[in-house]
C-alpha positions in Angstrom: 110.1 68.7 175.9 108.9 69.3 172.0 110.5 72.3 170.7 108.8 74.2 166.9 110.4 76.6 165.1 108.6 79.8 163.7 109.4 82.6 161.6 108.5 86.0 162.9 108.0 89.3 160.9 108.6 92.8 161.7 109.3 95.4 159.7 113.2 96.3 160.9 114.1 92.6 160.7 112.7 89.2 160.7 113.7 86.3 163.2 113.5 82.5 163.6 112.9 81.0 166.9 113.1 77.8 168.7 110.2 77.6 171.0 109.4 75.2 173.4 106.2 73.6 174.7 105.4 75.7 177.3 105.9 79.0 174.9 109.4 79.7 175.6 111.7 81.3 173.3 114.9 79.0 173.7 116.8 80.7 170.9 116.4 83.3 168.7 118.5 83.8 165.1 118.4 86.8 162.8 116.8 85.3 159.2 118.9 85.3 156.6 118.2 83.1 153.5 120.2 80.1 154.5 118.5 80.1 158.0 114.6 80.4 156.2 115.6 77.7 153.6 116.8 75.4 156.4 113.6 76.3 158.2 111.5 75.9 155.7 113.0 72.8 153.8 115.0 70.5 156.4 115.0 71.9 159.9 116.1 68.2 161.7 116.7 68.3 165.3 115.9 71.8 166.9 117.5 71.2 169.6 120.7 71.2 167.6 120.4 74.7 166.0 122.5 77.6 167.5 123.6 80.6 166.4 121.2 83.1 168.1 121.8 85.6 170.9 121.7 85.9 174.0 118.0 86.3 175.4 116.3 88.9 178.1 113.3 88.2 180.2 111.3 90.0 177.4 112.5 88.5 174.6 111.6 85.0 175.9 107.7 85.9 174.8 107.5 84.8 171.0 104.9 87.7 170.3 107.3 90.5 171.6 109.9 89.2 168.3 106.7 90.5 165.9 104.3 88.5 163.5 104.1 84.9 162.9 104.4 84.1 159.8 105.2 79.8 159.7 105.4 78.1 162.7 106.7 74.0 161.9 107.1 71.4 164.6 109.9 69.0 164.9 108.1 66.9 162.4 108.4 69.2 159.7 104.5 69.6 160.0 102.9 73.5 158.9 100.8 74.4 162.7 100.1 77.7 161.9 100.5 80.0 158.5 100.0 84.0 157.8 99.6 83.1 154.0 99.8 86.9 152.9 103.0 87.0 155.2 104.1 83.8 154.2 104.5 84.6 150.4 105.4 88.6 151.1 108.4 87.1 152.3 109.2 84.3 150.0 109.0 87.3 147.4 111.3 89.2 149.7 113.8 86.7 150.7 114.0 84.3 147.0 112.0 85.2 144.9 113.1 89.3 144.2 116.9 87.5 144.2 115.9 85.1 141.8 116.2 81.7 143.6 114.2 79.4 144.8 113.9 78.8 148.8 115.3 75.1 148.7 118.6 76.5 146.4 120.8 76.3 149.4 118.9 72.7 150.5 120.0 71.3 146.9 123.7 72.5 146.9 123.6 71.0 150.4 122.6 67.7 148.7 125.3 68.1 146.2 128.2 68.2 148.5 
């Protein structure tokens, strides 16, 4: 089974998921800026991440957690990108603090 990860969007909060093949939410974490760096810069073996909650029958549908903004797969590779969404939050998340998305990836590296 191939899990991606995508970032979703909506305007109370935003959310990462672990999704499998078959369109499956297998896990869902409240973003922070360490969890959207990871995402974005390093994610490694999906299967690994925890940290989410709990799901309900509804919440296992990716489109009831709000707007895609980046979905990866386990590659690393881009599928699908809201580019407007995509920056919106880079400026929310990084950008408006004054770091970069990859800080937390770099003082990672450093340890």
């Amino acid at each position: 089974m191939s899990l991606i990860i995508e970032w979703r969007f909506r305007p109370d909060s935003d959310t990462v998921l672990i999704v499998d093949d078959e369109k499956v939410v297998r896990l869902a974490i409240p973003a922070d800026a360490m969890v959207l760096s990871k995402m974005l810069t390093d994610p490694g073996d999906l299967s690994l991440w925890e940290g989410g909650k709990l799901l309900e029958a509804i919440d296992r549908n990716p489109a009831s957690w709000g707007e895609l903004v980046i979905s990866r797969s386990e590659e690393g590779q881009i599928l699908t990108m809201d580019p407007e969404l995509f920056w919106n939050g880079i400026y929310e998340w990084f950008r408006s603090r004054g770091i970069d998305y990859d800080l937390y990836l770099k003082l990672a590296r450093k340890m």
